[in-house]
Backbone as a printed PyTorch tensor [residue, N CA C, xyz], in Angstrom:
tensor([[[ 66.5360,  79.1660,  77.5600],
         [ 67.2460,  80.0870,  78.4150],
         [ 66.3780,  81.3270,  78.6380]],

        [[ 66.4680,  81.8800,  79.8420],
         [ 65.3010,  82.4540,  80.3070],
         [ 66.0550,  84.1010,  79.7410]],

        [[ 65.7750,  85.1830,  79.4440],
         [ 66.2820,  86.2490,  79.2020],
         [ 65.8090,  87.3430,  80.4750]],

        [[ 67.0090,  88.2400,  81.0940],
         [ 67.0930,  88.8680,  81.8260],
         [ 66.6560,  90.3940,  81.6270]],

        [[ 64.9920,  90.5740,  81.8340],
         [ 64.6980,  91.8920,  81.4100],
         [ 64.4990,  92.6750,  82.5260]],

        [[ 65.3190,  93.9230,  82.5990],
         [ 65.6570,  94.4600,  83.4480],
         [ 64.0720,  95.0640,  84.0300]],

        [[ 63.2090,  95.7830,  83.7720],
         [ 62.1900,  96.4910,  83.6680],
         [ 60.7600,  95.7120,  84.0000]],

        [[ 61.0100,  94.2460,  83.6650],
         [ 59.8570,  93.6180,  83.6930],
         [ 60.2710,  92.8120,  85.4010]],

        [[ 60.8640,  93.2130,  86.4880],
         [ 61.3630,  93.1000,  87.7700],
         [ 60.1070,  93.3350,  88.6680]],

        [[ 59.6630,  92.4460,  89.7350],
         [ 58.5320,  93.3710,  90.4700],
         [ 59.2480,  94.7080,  91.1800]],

        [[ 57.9460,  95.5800,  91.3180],
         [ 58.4050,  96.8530,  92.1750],
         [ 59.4500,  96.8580,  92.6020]],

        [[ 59.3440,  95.9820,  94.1180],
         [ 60.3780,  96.0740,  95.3680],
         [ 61.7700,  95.6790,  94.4070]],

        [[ 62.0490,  95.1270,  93.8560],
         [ 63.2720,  94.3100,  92.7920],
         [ 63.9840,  95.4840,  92.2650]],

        [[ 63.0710,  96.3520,  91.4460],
         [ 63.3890,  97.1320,  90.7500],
         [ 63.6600,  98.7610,  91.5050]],

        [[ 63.0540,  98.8520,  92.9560],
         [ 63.4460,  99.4500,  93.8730],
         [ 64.8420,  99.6060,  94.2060]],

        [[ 65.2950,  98.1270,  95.0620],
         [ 66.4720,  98.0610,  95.0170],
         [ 67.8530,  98.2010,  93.9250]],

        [[ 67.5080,  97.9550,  92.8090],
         [ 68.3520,  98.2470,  91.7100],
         [ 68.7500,  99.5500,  91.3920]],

        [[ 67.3270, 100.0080,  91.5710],
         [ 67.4030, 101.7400,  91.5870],
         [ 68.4060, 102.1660,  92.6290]],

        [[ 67.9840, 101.9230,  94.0660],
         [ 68.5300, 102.6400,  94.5770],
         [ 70.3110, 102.2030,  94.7420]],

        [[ 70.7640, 100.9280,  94.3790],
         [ 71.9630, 100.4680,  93.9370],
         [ 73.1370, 101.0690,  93.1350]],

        [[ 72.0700, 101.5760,  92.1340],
         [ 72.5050, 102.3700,  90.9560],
         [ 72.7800, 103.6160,  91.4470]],

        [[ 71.8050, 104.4630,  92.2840],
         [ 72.3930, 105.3710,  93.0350],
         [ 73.5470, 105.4000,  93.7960]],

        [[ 73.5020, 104.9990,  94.5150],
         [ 74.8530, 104.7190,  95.4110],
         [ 75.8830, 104.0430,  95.4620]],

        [[ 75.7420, 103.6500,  94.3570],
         [ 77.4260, 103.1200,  93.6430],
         [ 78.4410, 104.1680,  93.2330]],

        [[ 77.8660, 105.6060,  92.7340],
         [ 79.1650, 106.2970,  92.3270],
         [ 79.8440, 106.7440,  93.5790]],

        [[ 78.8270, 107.3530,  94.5190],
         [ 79.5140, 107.8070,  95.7320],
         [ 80.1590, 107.2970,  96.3810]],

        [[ 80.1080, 105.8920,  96.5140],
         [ 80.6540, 104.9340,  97.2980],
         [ 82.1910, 104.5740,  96.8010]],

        [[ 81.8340, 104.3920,  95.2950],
         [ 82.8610, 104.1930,  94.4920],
         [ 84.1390, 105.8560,  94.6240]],

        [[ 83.9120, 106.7270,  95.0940],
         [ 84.5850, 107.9490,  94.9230],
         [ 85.6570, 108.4200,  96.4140]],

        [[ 84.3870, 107.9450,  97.5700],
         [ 84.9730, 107.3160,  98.3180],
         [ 85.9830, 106.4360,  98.6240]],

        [[ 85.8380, 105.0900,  98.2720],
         [ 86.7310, 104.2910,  98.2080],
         [ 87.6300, 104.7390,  97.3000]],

        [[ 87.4200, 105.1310,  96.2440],
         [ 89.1300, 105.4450,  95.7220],
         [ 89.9390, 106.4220,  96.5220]],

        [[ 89.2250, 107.2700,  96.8860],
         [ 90.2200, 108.1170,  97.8230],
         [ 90.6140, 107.5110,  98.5700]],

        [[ 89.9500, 106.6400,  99.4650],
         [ 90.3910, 105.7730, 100.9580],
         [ 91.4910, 105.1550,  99.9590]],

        [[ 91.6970, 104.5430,  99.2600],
         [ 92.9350, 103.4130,  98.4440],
         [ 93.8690, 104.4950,  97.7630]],

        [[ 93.7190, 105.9040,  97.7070],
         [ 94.8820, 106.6800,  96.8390],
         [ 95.4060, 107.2240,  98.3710]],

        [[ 94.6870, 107.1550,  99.2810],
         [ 95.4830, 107.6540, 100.9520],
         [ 96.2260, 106.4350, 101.4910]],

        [[ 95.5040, 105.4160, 101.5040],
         [ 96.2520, 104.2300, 102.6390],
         [ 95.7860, 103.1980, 101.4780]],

        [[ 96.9140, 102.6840, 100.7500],
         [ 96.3400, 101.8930,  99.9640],
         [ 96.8340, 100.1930, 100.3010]],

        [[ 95.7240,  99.4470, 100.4500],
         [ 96.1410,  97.9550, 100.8490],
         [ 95.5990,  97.1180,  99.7660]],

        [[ 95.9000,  95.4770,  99.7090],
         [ 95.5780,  94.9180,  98.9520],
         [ 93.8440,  94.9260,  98.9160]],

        [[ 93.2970,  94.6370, 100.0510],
         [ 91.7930,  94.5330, 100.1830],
         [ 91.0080,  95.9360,  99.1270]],

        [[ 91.5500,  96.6860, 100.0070],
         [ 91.3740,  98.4920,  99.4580],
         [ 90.9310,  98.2920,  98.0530]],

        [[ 92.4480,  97.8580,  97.2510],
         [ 92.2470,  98.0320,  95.7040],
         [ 91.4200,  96.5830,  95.6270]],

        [[ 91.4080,  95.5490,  95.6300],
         [ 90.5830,  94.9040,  95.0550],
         [ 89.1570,  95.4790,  95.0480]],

        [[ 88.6870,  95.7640,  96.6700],
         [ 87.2550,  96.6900,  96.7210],
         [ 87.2250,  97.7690,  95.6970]],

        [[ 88.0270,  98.6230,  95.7840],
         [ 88.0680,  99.5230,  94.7540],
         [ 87.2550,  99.2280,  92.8920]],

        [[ 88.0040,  98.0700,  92.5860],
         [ 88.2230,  97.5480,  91.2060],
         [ 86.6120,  96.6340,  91.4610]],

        [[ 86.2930,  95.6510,  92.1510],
         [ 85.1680,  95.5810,  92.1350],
         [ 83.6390,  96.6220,  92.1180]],

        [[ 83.8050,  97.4640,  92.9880],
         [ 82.5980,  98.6660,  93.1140],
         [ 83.0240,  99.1990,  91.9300]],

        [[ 84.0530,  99.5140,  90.7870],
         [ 84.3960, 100.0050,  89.5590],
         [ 83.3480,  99.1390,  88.6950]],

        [[ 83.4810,  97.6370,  88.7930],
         [ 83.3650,  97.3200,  87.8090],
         [ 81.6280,  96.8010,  87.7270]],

        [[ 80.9680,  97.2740,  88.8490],
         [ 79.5020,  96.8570,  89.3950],
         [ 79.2740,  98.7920,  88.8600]],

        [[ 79.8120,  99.7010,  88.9670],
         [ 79.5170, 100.9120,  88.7230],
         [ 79.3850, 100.6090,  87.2420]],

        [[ 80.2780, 100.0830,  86.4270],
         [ 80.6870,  99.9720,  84.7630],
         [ 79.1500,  99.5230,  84.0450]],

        [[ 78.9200,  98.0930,  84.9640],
         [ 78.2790,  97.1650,  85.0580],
         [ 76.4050,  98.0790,  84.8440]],

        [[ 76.6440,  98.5060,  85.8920],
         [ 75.1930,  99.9130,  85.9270],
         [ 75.3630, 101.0940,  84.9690]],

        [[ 76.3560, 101.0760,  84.8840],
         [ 76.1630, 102.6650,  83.4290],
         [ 75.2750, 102.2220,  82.3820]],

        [[ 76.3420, 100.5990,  81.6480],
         [ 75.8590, 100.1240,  80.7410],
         [ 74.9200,  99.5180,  80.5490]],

        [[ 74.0440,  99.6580,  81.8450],
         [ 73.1470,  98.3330,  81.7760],
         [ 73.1420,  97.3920,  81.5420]],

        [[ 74.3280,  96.6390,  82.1290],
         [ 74.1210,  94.7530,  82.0390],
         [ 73.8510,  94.3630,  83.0610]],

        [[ 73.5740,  95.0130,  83.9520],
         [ 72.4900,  95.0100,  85.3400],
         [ 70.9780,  95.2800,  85.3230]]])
């Protein structure tokens, strides 16, 4: 089983992750407001997903 090292990614790979990692909280802060104003089923599921890809990047299991 091959092990997933985050760091050993080429450049461009590790580019995108970066900038992923960036723009997940904002996005994520966003959308909760959009779902605490007009809240629909789609809304919160999006919501709870970009949560859990944000969770996902704090801890680094991304």
């Amino acid at each position: 089983m091959a092990r997933y090292y985050r760091y050993r990614l080429p450049p461009w790979a590790k580019k995108c992750l970066f900038i992923a990692e960036t723009v997940t909280l904002p996005i994520l802060i966003f959308q909760l407001i959009r779902t605490i104003l007009i809240p629909t089923t789609f809304d919160v599921l999006l919501t709870l997903l970009i949560g859990f890809l944000f969770i996902a990047f704090y801890l680094k299991w991304i």
